[in-house]
N, C-alpha and C positions, 0 to 999 in steps of 0.2 A: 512159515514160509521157508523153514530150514531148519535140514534133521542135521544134524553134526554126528551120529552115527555112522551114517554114508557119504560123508564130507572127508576124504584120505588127505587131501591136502591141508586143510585145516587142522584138522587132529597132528599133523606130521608139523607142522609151526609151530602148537601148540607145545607138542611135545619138545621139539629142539628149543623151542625158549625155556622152557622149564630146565631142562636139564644144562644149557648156556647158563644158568642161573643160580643155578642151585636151587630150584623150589621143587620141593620135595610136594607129589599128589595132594597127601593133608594137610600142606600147610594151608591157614585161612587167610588164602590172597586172589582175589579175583584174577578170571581173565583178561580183561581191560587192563591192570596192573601191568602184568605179566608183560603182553603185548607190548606196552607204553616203554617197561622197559628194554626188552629187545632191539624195541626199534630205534631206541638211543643207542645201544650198543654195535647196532649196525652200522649206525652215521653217527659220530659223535656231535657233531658239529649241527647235526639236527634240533629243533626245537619243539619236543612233545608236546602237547596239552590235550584234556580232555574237557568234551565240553558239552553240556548237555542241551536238547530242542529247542527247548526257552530260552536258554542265556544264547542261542544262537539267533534265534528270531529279535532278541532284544537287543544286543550289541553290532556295534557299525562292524563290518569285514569287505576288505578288499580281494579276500581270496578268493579259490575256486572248490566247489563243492561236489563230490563225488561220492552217488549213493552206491554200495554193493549189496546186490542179491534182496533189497527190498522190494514189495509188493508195490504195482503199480497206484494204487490209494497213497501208499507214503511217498513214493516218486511226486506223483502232481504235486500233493501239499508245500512237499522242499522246494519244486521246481515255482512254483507262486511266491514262496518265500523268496526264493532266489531273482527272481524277476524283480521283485519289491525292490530288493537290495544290489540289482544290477551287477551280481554275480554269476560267473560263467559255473552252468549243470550240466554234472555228466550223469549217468544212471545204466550202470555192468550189471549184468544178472545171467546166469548158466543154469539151464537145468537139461539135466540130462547131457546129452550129445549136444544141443543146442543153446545159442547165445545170442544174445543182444544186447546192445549199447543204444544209447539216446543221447546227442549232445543237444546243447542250445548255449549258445554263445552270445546271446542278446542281441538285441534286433538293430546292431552296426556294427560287427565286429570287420577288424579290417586282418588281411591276410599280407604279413612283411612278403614272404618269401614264400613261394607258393612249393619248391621242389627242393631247395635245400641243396642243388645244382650249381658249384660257379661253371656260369656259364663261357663256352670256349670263345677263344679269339679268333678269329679264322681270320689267316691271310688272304686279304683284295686283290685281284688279277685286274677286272675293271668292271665299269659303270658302264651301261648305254641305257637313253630313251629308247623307251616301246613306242607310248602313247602319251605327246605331246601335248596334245589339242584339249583331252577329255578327262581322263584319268590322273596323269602327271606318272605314271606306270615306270618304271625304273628295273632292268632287269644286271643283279647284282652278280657276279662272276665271283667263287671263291679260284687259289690258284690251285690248278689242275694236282689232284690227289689228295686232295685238303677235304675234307666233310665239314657242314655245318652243323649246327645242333637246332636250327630253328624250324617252328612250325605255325601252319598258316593261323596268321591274326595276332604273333607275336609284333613287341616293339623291338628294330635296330638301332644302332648308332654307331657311326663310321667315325674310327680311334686314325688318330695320327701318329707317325712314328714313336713318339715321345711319351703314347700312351694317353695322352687326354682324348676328350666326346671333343666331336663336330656338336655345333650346337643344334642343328635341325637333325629329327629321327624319322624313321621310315616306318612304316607297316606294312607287315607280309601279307599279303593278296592271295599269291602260290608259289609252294613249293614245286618246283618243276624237276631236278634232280638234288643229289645228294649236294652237289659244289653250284646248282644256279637258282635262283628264287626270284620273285617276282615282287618286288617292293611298291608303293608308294609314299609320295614324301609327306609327311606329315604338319602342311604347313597350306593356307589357302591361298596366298601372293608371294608367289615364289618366282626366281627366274631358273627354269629348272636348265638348259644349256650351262648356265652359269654355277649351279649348282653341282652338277656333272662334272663339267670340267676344273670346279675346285678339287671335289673327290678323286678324280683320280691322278690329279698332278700332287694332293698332298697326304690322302688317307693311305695305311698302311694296310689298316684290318679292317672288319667289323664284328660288332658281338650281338648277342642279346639282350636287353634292357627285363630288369624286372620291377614292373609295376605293383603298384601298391592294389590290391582285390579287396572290397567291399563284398562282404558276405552275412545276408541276413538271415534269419533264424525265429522262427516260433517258439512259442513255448509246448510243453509237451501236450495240453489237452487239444490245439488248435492240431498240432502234427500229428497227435491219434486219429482225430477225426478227417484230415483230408489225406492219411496213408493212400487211401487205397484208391484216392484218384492223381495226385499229385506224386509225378515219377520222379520229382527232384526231392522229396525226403527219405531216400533211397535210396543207399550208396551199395553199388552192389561190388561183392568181392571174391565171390566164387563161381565164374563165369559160365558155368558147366548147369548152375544151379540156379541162377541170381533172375533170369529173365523166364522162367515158370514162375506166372501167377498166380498158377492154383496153388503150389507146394509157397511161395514168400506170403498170399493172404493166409492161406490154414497155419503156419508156422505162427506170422502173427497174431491171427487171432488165437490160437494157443497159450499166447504168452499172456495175451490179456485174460481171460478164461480162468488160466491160472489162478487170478488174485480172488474173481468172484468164487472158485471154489473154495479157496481158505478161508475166507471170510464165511461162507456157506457151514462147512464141514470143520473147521478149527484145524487141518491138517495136509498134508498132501496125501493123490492120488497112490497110494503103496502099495495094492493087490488090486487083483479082479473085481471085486466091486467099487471099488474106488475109482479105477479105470473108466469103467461101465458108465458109470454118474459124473464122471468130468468130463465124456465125448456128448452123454445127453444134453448136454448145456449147451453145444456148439452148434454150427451150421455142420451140414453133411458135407457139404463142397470140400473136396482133397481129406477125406473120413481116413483115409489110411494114413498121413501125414499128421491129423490129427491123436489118432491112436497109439500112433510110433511117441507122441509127445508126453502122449500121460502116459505111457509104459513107465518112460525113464526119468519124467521130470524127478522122483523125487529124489533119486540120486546124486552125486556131483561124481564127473568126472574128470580128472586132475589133466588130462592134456590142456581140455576144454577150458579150466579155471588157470592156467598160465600164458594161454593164450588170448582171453580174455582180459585176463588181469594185467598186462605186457601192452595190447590198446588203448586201455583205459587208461594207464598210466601213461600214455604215448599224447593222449588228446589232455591232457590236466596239460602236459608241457605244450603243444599247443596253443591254449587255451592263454597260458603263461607270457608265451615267447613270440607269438603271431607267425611262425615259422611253421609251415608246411599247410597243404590245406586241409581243414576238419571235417572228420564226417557228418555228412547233412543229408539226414540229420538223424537218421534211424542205420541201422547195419546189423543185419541178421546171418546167421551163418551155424549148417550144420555138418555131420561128420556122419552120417547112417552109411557110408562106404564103409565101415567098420565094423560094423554087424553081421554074427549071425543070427539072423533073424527066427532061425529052428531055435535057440539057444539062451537069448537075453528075454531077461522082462519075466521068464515064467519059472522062476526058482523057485515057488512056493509063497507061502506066508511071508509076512514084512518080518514078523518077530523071530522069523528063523534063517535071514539074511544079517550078516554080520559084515558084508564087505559090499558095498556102494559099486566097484568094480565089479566084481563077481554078479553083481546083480545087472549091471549093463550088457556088460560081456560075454557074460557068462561063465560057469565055475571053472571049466576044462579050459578054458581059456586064461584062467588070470592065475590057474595051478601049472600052466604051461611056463608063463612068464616067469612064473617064481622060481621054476627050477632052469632055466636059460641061462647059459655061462658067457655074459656081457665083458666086452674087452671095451672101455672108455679111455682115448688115447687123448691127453690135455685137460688138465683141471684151469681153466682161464674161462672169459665168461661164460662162454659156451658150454665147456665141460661143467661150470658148477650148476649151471640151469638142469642140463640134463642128471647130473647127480640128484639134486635136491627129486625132480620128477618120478625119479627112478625112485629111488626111497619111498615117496609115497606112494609111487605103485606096488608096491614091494618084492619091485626084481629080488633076486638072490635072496629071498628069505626062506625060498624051500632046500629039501635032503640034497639035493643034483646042485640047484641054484650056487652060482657066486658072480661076483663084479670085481674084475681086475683095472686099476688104476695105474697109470704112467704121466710123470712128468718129470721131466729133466730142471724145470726150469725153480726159482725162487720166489717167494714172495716180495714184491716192493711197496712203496707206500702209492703208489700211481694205480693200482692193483683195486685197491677198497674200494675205488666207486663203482666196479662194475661187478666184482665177482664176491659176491655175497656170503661165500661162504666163510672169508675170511676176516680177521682181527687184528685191529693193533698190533695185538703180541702175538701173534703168526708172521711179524715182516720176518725176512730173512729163511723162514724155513722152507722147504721144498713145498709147493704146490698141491703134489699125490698125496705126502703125508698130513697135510692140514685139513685137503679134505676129504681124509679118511675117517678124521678124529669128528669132523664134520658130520657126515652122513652117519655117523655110531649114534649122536644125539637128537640126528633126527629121527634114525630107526633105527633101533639096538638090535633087533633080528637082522640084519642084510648083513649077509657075509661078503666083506670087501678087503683087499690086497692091494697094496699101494707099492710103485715102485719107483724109481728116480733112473730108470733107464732110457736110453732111446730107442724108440723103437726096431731102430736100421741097425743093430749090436747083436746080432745071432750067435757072435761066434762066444762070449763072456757072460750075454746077459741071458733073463730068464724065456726070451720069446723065441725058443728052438724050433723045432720041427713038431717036438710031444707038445709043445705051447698048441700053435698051431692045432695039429691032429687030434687034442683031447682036452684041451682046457679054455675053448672058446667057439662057441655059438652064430655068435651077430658080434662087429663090431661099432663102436660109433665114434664116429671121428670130431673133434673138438682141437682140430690145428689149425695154424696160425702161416702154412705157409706148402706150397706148389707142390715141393719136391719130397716132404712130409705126405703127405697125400697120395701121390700118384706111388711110394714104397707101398701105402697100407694098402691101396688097390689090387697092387699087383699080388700082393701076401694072399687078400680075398681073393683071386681071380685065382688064385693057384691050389689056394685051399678050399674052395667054392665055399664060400664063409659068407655070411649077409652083410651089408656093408650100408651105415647109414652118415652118409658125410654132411656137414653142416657149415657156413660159415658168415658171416655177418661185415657188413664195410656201411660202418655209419649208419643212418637211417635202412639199407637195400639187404636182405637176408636172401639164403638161399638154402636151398635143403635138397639131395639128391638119394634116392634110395636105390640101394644095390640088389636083385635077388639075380641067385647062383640063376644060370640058365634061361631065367626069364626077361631080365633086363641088359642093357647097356651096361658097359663098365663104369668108372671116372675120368681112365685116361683114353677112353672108344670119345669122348667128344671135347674139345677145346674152344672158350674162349677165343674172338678175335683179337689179336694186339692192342696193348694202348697206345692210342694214336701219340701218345706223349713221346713213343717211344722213336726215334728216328727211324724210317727204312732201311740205313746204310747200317746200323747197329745191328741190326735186324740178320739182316743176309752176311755182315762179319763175325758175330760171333753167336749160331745158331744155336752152338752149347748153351747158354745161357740165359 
């Protein structure tokens, strides 16, 4: 169910643990070893263990169990097991371009905090009865230029100066404008005049309430079988793509498909014949989306398996913390925008494909990348995600290819939980240079340059005009702030340079790509203000 020859990010872990390590190719030390220790050296304070099907089936666990990249026959099994043991299952798997997750969080899991949101306080202007007689209808006034954050079927409750609840809450009915909403009070014997006029002789604000969500869940053979008539095990996330039911049944049933072929054949789908006898098995319905599947399944490709792998890890905390809501309970998601379809899938024989990429993409395509002169501005999280990524694609590994690194900044001890590429004994050193020594162990071919300048230093540092004009490609931006940003825009807008900016706030990411002439700049569109921020600050000091 998995060729590790066409696997670039795995081979690329592999290898950086090894040489993190010091285990030399022959030495006689498994991978599981290897692995186990890495991942203590990542987190020290982590707790390894290994532990084999049986002693899992036969010992109590309170944990949460996360299958990768197994056949759907070992998904059920675990996923029964886990039921038994009233343990929360997750189940990742990528092949090809395409991916899916399965949760099941047991059939009462409750949702603390559905968004992860504190929710705003908005200032009260006032209170009036609508509808006295029938409803109990309450139409709530924020003060004029104030926005709410509530939406219809939310719970209120009106704060008093001081900051504490009114003890009765209201339910939103309708939003009507941004500053007015349509409440009702949430109580069957009430005096609502009397209600009213306590509100607005003593309430100051009002906020959002967030209630505690009960969310139940199947197990995975029940949520196979009612997919494909039941739309709430189906969380869709690529809006463009998510509501075609021909292309999400053919993709699923592909995935299923999958396992009956390996179990059939002992192998994946690799060449034309193989192809040929894994679309035979299927329905004709969405035959081309079927086909695009077993081109690529048996590939991996590394975008696909960090972004994958970044969910899955996302619903384990979840799963953990009751904080945010979890996928329910399937989530399918593909990337065939990236194809040339003249070009991938038909490179010959399996035995005469050596790169998983090359075999998706196509050869001219991933010999392009190799030789592209990447400028990566910030080694912080962002920057070490996209470093590691880059590695295992193996930008800069061709004759033209390199990757310039910049970071001004140091390494602290606050640093290690998020940016992976660093160590203990890396605090204190510059950022660029750690993970330069970095990305050498994960890929010893990628010619990379690390430097500790800023990028806005033209006039001393090494980003001149020949920088510019001959030593960079595409940039990709991994900064941490406005004015950073909108320098490296204007450098691309000037040098018509490809610009891929990135940045992340908490759970909320965002990604903007730049092409010379075809797209929008970074600073062609702006964010509205934070409302945090006062209007009179605003209009005094614009600089700012």
């Amino acid at each position: 169910y998995h060729y590790p020859r066409w696997d670039h990010l795995g081979k690329t872990y592999i290898r950086g643990a090894r040489a993190e390590l010091g285990v030399d190719a022959t030495d006689d030390i498994s991978t599981t070893e290897i692995l186990v220790d890495y991942l203590r050296r990542l987190n020290p304070s982590l707790q390894v263990h290994t532990i084999t099907r049986e002693e899992f089936e036969a010992n109590e666990t309170n944990g949460i169990f996360l299958c990768v990249d197994r056949p759907y026959d070992t998904q059920w099994a675990m996923n029964q097991i886990c039921r038994q043991k009233e343990c929360p299952f997750i189940a990742v798997e990528t092949a090809g371009i395409h991916g899916r997750i399965f949760s099941d969080f047991g059939p009462t899991f409750i949702v603390h905090d559905a968004d992860g949101e504190t929710p705003a306080v908005v200032p009260l202007d006032r209170v009036e009865v609508v509808n006295h007689k029938e409803d109990s209808l309450l139409l709530v006034r924020a003060v004029e230029g104030e926005r709410h954050d509530v939406s219809s079927g939310d719970e209120i409750r009106f704060l008093l100066s001081n900051g504490e609840k009114m003890d009765i809450s209201c339910i939103v009915k309708q939003v009507q404008t941004p500053e007015k909403i349509l409440v009702q009070v949430k109580a069957s014997e009430i005096d609502l005049p009397s209600f009213v006029n306590d509100v607005n002789s003593a309430a100051a604000s009002f906020s959002r309430e967030k209630p505690l969500i009960p969310v139940t869940f199947i197990n995975l053979e029940d949520a196979t079988k009612n997919f494909y008539q039941d739309a709430s095990l189906f969380t869709p996330c690529d809006f463009d793509k998510a509501f075609d039911e021909t292309r999400k049944n053919a993709i699923f049933d592909a995935f299923q498909s999958l396992n009956d072929y390996v179990k059939k054949f002992n192998k994946l789908p690799m060449d034309e014949n193989g192809v040929g006898e894994f679309v035979q098995q299927m329905d004709k319905n969405g035959i081309a989306h079927r086909e695009l599947f077993a081109t690529m399944c048996a590939a991996k490709f590394v975008p696909m398996q960090a972004i994958f792998g970044a969910l899955a890890a996302q619903e384990c905390l979840k799963a953990a913390s009751g904080l945010y809501n979890p996928i329910h309970q399937f989530l399918l998601y593909d990337c065939d925008e990236v194809l040339d379809l003249e070009k991938t899938g038909k490179v010959g024989p399996s035995e005469n494909i050596h790169s998983g990429l090359a075999y998706i993409m196509g050869e001219d395509t991933i010999e392009a990348l190799r030789n592209r002169k990447l400028f990566v501005v910030g080694a912080g999280a962002i920057g070490c995600e996209l470093l590691k990524n880059l590695a295992a694609m193996e930008a800069g590994t061709g004759k033209k290819g390199h990757i310039v690194l910049t970071d001004m900044d140091t390494i602290e001890k606050s640093n290690l939980s998020r940016q992976f590429l660093f160590r203990d004994g890396d605090i204190s050193k510059f950022k660029s240079k750690a993970a330069e020594e970095a990305v050498a162990r994960l890929n010893p071919l990628v010619k990379i340059e690390s430097f500790t300048n800023r990028v806005g230093d033209t006039e001393n540092g090494p980003f001149d005009s020949t920088f510019w004009s001959k030593k960079v490609h595409i940039v990709l931006n991994a900064l941490d702030n406005v004015d950073a940003r909108l320098y490296m825009d204007a450098q691309c807008v000037a040098n018509k340079k490809a610009l891929v900016d990135a940045g992340t706030l908490g759970s909320k990411g965002n990604v903007q790509v730049v092409v010379p002439n075809l797209s929008e700049s970074y600073a062609s569109s702006a964010d509205p203000p934070d409302p945090a921020i006062p209007v009179c600050t605003l209009k005094n000091f614009p600089y700012s």
